[in-house]
N, C-alpha and C positions, 0 to 999 in steps of 0.2 A: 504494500500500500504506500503509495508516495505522496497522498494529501496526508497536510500535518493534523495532530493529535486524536490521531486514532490510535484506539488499543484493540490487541488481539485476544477475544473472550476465548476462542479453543479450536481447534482444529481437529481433522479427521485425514489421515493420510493414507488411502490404499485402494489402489490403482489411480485412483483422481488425488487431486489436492483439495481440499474443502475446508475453509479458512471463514470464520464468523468474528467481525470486526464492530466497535460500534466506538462512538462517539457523543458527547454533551455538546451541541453546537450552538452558538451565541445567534441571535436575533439578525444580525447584519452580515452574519458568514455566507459565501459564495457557496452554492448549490452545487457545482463543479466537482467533482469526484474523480482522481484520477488512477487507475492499477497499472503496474508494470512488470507482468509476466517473468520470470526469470529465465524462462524459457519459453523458445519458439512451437509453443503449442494454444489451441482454443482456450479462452477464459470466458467464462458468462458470471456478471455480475448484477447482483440485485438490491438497490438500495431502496430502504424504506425509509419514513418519519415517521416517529413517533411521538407524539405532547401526555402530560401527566405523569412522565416519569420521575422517579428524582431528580433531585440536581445534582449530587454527589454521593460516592457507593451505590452505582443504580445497579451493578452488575451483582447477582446474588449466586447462583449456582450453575453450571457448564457439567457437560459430559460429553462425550463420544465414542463411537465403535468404529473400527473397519472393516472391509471384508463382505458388508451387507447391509440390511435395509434400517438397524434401527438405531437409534441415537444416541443409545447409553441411559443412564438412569442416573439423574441428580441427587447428592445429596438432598435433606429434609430444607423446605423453602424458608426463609427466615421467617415472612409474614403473608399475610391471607392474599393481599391485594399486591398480585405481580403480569407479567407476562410472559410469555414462556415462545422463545421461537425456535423453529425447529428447520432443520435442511438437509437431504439427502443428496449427496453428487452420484450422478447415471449416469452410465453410459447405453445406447441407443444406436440402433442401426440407421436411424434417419429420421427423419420428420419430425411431429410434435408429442413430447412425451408430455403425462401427466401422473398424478400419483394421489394415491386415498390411502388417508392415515388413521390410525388407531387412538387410541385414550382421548378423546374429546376434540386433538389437533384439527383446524379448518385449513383446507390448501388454500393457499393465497391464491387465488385462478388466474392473476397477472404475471405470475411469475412462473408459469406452464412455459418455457421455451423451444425454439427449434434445435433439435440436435446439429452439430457441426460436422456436414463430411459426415461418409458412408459407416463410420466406427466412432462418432463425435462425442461429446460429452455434454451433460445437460445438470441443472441447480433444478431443483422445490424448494419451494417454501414452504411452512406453513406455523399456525399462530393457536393460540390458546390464552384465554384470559385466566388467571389461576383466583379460583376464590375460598381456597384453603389453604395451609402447610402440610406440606407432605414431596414424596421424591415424584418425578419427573420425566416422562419416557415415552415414546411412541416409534409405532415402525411405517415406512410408505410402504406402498404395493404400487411402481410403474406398472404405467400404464404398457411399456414394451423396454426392451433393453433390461440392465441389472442396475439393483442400488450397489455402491460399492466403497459407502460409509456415509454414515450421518453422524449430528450432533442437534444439541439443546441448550439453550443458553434461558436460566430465567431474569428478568430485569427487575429491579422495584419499582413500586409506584408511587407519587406520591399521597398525599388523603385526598385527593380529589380523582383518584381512576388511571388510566391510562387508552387511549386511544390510538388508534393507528392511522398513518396513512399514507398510501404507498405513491414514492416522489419519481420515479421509475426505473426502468430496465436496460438496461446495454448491454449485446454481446459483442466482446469485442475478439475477434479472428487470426493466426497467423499474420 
């Protein structure tokens, strides 16, 4: 990630790279979001906003798996009112994958992408508003191609809620 003060909430490395990053961003900050591949292969990235968060320590609990479709399982949530997002990196023969998740997760349906190239790689997302303490976890089922690692990251919120809303999508190519 080369825009400044981002932090890296947890990663998932196997066969894909799958990196979950977030940031506190001020009021006047440029929208502009830039990645740079370390290597000559597809990246798809997907940025959301989100309001009602904290403002500091929003990040609460992180896990991941590799290998396949589910995300790991979070230590116990600090507190009731969080959000919990979740992402699987796929790989796909072609076209548009999609994916239906377990424990409550909603797919973000904006973030359903085109796989890249005949062997390409593709992101999901998906979100859960949490309204208890307790641990953390869900698995996809693509829609075609294999999941081949996810993660969970939960956020806090502040006493007024958290809300989403999704600021958009780029995939960026070789």
């Amino acid at each position: 990630m080369s825009s400044t003060g981002w932090s890296l909430a947890d990663s998932s490395i196997g066969g894909t790279g799958l990196y979950l990053w977030y940031k506190i961003a001020g009021s006047s900050e440029s929208s502009t979001v830039t990645i740079a591949p370390s290597v000559a292969a597809s990246a798809e990235l997907v940025v959301m906003q989100f309001t009602g968060n904290a403002t500091s320590g929003v990040l609460d609990q992180t896990a991941h798996a590799s290998g396949g479709a589910t995300t790991g399982t979070t230590a116990a949530t600090a507190q009731n009112d969080e959000l919990a997002v979740a992402a699987v990196g796929m790989t796909a023969v072609g076209g548009t994958i999609s994916a239906t998740w377990t424990n409550g997760f909603t797919a973000n349906p904006a973030t359903t992408v085109a796989a890249v190239g005949t062997n390409g790689t593709g992101i999901h997302v998906a979100l859960r508003s949490l309204t208890s303490t307790g641990t953390v976890t869900s698995t996809a089922t693509p829609s075609e191609g294999s999941a081949v690692g996810g993660l969970v990251a939960t956020f806090k919120a502040s006493s007024s809620g958290v809300t989403y809303t999704k600021t958009g999508i780029a995939l960026v190519g070789p």
